[in-house]
C-alpha positions in Angstrom: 1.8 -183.4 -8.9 2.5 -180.6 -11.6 6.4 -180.5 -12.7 7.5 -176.6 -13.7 9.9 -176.6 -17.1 13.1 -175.6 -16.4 14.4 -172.4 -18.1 17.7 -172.4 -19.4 19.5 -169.8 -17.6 20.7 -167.9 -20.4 17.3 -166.9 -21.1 16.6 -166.2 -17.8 19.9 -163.9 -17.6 19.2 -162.3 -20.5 14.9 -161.6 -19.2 16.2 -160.4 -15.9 19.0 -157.7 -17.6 18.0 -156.6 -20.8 13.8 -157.4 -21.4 12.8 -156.7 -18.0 14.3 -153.1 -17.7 13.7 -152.3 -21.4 9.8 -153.4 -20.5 10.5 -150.7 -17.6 11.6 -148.1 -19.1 8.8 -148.1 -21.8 6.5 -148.1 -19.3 7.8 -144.9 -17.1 8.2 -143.7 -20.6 4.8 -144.0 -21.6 3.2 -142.8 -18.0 5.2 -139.7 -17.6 3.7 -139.0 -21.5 -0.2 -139.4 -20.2 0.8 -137.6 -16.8 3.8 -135.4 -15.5 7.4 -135.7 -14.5 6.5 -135.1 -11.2 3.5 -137.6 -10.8 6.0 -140.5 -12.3 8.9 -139.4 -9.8 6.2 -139.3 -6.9 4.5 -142.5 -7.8 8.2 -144.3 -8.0 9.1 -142.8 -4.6 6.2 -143.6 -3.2 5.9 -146.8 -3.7 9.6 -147.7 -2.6 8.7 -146.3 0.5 5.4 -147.3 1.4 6.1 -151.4 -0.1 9.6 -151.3 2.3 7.5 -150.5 5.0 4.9 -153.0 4.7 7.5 -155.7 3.8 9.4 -155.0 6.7 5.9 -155.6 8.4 5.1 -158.7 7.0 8.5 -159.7 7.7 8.0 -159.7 11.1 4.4 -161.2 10.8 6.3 -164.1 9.3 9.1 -163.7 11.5 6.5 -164.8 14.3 4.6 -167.6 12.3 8.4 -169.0 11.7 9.4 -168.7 15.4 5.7 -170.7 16.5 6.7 -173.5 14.1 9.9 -174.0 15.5 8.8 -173.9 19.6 5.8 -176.2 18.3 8.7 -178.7 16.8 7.8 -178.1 13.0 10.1 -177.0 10.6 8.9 -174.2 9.0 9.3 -174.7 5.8 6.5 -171.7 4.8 7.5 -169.0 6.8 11.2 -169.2 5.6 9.6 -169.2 1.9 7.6 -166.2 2.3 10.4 -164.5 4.0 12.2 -164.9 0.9 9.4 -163.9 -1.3 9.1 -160.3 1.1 12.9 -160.1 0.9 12.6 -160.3 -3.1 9.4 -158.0 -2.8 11.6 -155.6 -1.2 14.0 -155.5 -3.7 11.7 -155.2 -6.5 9.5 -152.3 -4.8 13.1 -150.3 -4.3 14.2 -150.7 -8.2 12.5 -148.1 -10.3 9.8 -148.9 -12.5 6.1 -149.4 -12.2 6.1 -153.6 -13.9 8.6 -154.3 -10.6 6.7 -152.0 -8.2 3.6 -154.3 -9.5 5.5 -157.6 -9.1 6.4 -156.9 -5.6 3.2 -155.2 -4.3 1.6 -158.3 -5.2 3.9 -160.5 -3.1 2.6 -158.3 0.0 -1.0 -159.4 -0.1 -1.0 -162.8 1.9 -3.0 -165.0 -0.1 -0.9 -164.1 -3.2 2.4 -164.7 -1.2 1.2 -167.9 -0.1 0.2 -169.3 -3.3 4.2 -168.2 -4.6 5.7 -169.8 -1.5 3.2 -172.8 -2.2 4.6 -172.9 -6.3 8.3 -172.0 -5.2 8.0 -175.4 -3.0 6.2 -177.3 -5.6 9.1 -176.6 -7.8 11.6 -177.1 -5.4 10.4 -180.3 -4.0 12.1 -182.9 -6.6 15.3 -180.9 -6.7 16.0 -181.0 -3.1 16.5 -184.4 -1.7 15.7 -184.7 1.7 18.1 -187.5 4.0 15.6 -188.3 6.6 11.9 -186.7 7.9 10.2 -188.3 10.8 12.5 -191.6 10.6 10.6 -192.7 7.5 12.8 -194.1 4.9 13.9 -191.0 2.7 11.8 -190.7 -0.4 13.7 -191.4 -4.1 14.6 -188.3 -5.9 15.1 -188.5 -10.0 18.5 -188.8 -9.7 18.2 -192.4 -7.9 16.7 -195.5 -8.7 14.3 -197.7 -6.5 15.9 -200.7 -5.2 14.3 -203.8 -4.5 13.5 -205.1 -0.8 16.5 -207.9 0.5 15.5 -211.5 -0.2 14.0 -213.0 3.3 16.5 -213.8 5.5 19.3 -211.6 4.3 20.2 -208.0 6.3 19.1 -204.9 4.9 21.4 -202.8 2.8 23.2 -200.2 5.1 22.8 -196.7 4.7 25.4 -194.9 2.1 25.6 -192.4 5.3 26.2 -194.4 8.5 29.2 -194.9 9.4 31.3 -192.9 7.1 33.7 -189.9 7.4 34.1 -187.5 4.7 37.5 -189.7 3.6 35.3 -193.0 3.2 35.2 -195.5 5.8 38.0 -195.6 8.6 39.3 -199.0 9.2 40.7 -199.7 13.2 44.4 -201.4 13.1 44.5 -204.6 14.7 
């Protein structure tokens, strides 16, 4: 399984505020220089209207594929991801600029959602630590270490999560 490198989030701060709509700006820039005023304006409207549409679409596409999942007893873990991709997607097709309208035109195709929501959980998978699925022992995250099995003969180790109250454990007076 491929690990994604972290990004410090200065960087990513500073990419998201200052390179990203510098990036935009040179490119409405540059296409209102090889075409019009009006055919940048149009193609910026556009686009925020015609991607909201077909996000709010999708949305409720996935909205469905979320709701099958749950009455089939699954958790859908996929349908929640792409609905944040399409909210995101959203957002970028209303800010201005042709780079964001890109980005979030492509997270309306499908197949290109699904391998984002497919990455997004790759990513996520060893920073979330999961307590139980399926009453199988809960799998170790990086953060703990693997303990070995009791001797025979000797009880299991107890669960850090049985048993306790958010004060610790609460002792009855005898």
């Amino acid at each position: 399984m491929r690990s994604f490198p972290r990004i410090p989030l200065g960087c990513l701060l500073l990419l998201l505020f200052v390179v990203v709509p510098a990036v935009e700006l040179l490119l409405l820039v540059l296409f209102t220089m090889e075409t019009n005023l009006l055919v940048t304006l149009a193609v910026i409207v556009l686009t925020g209207v015609i991607g909201a549409s077909v996000a709010k679409s999708q949305g409720v596409l996935v909205l469905y594929e979320a709701q099958r999942d749950l009455s089939l007893g699954k958790f859908p873990a996929v349908p929640l991801l792409e609905g944040l991709l399409l909210l995101v997607a959203g957002a970028l097709l209303l800010a201005p600029g042709l780079l964001t309208d890109l980005a979030g035109l492509s997270v309306l195709v499908p197949p290109v959602r699904r391998f984002y929501a497919y990455a997004l959980r790759t990513a996520l998978r060893d920073r979330v630590y999961v307590a139980r699925q399926n009453n199988r022992r809960p799998r170790a995250t990086p953060f703990q270490q693997k303990k070995e099995p009791p001797p025979p003969g000797e009880p299991p180790a107890r669960s850090p999560f049985e048993d306790r109250s958010p004060f610790g454990r609460i002792k009855k007076k005898d």
